[in-house]
Residue frames as a rotation matrix with the C-alpha (Angstrom) as fourth column:
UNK 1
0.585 0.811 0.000 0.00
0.811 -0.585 0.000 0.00
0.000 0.000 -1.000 0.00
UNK 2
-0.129 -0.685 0.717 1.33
0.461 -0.682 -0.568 3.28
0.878 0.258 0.404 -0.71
UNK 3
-0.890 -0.171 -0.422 1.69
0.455 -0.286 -0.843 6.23
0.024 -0.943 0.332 1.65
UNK 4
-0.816 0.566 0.120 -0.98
-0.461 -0.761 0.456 7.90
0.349 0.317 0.882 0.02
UNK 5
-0.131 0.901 -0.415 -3.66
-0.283 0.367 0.886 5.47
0.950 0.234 0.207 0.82
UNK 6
-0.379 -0.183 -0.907 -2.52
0.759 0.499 -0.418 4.75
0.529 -0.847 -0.050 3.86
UNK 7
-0.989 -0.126 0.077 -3.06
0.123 -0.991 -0.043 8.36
0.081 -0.033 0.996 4.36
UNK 8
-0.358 0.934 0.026 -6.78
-0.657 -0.271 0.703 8.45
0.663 0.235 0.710 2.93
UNK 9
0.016 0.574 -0.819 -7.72
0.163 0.806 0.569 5.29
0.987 -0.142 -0.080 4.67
UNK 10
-0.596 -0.236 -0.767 -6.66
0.795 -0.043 -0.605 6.55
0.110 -0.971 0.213 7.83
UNK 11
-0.709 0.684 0.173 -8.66
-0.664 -0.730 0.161 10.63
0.236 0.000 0.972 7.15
UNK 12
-0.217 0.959 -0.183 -11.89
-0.585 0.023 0.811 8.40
0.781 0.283 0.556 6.49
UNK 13
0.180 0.301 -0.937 -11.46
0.647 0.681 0.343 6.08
0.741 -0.668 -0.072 9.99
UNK 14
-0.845 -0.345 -0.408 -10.82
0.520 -0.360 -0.774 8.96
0.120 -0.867 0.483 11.45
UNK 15
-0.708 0.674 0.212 -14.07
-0.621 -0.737 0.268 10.84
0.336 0.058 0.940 10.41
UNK 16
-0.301 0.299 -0.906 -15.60
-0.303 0.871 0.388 7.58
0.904 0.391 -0.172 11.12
UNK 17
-0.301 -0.158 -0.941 -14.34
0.859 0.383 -0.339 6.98
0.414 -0.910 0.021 14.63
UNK 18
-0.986 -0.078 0.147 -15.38
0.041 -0.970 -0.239 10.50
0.161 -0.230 0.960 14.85
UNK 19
-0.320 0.851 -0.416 -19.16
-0.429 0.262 0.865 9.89
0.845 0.455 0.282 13.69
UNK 20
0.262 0.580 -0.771 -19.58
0.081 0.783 0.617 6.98
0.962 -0.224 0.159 16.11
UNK 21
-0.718 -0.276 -0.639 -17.91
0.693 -0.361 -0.624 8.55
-0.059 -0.891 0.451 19.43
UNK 22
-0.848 0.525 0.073 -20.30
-0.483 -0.708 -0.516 11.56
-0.219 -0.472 0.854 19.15
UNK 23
-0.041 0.971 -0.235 -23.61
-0.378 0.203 0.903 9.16
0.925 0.126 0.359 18.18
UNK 24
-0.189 -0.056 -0.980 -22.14
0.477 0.868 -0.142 7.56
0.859 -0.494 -0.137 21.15
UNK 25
-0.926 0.038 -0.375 -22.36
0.265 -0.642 -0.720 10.49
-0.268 -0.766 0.584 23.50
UNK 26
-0.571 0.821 0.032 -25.81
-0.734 -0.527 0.428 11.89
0.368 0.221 0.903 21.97
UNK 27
0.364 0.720 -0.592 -27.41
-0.501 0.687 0.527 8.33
0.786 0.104 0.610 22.90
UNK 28
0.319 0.195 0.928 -25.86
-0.943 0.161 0.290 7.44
-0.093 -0.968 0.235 26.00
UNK 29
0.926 -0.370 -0.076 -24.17
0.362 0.926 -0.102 4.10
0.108 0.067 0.992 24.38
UNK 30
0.450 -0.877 0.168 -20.29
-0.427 -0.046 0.903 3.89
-0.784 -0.478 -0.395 26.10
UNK 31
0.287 -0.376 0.881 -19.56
0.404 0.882 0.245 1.03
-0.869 0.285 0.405 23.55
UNK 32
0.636 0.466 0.616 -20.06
0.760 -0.239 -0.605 3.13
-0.135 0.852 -0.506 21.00
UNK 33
0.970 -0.044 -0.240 -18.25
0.147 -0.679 0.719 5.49
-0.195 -0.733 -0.652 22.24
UNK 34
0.106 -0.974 0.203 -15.33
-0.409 0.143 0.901 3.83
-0.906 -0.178 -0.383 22.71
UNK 35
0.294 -0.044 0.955 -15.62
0.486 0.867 -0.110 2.02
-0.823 0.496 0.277 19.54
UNK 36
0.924 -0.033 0.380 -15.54
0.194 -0.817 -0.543 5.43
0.328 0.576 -0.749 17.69
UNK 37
0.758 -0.650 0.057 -12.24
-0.524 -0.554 0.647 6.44
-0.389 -0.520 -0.760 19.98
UNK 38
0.135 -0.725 0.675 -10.49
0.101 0.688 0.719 3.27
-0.986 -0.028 0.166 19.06
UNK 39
0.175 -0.361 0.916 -10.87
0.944 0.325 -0.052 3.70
-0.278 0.874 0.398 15.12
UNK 40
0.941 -0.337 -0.026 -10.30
-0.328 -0.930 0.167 7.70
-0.080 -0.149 -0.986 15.76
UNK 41
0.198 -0.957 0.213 -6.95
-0.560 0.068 0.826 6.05
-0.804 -0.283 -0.522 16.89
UNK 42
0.021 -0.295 0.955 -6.56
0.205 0.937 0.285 3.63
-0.979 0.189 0.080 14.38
UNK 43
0.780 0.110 0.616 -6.77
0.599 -0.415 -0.685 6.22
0.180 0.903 -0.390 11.73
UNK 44
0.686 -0.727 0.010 -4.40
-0.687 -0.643 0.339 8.62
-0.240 -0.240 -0.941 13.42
UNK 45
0.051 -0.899 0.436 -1.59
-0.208 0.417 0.885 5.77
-0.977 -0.136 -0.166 13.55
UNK 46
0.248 -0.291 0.924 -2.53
0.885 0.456 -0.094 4.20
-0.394 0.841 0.371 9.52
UNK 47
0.956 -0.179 0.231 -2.17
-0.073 -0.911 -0.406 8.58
0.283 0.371 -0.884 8.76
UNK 48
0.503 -0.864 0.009 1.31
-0.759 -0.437 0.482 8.62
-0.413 -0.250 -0.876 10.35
UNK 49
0.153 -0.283 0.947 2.23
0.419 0.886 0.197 4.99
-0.895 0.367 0.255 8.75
UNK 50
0.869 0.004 0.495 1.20
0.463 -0.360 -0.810 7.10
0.175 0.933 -0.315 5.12
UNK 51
0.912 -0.410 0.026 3.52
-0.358 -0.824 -0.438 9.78
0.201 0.390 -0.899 5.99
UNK 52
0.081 -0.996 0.030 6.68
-0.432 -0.008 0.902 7.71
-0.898 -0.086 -0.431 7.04
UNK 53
0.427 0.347 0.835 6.17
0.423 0.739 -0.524 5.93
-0.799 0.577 0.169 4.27
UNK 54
0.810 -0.173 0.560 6.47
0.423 -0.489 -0.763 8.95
0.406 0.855 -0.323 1.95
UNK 55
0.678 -0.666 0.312 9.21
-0.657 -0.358 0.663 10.13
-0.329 -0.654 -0.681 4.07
UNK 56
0.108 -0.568 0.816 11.00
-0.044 0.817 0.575 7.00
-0.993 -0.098 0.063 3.24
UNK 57
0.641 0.258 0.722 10.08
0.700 0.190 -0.689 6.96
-0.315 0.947 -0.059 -0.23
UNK 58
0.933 -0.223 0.284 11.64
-0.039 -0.845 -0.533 10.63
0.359 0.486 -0.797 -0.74
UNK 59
0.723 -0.557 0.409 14.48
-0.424 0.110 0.899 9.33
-0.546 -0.823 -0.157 0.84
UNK 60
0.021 -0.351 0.936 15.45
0.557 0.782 0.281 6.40
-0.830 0.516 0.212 -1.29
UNK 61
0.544 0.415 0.730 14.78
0.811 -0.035 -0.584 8.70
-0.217 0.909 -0.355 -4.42
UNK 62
0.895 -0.431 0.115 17.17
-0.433 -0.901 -0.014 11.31
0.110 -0.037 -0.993 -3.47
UNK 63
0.212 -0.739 0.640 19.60
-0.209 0.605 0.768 8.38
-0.955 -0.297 -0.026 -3.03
């Protein structure tokens, strides 16, 4: 997978985990909640995976 996608796929679990942490607070469901926090996180980390990635990439190409 490039960095780029790694990138996008992370933006959209993050709006995602966003989405379902606040339906989770409007409705009083914890699980939810937390289930939204965890893929909040799980987008933040596949976003910072994209960018070493391209980091690396621009590395090797300047080599």
């Amino acid at each position: 997978m490039s960095g780029t996608t790694d990138k996008i796929k992370g933006a959209a679990n993050e709006a995602a985990g966003a989405v379902k942490e606040a339906v989770g607070k409007a409705f009083g469901n914890p699980r939810l909640e937390i289930e939204g926090a965890a893929q909040k996180l799980k987008g933040e980390a596949q976003g910072a995976v994209g960018n070493a990635k391209e980091a690396v990439k621009k590395i090797i190409d300047k080599a």
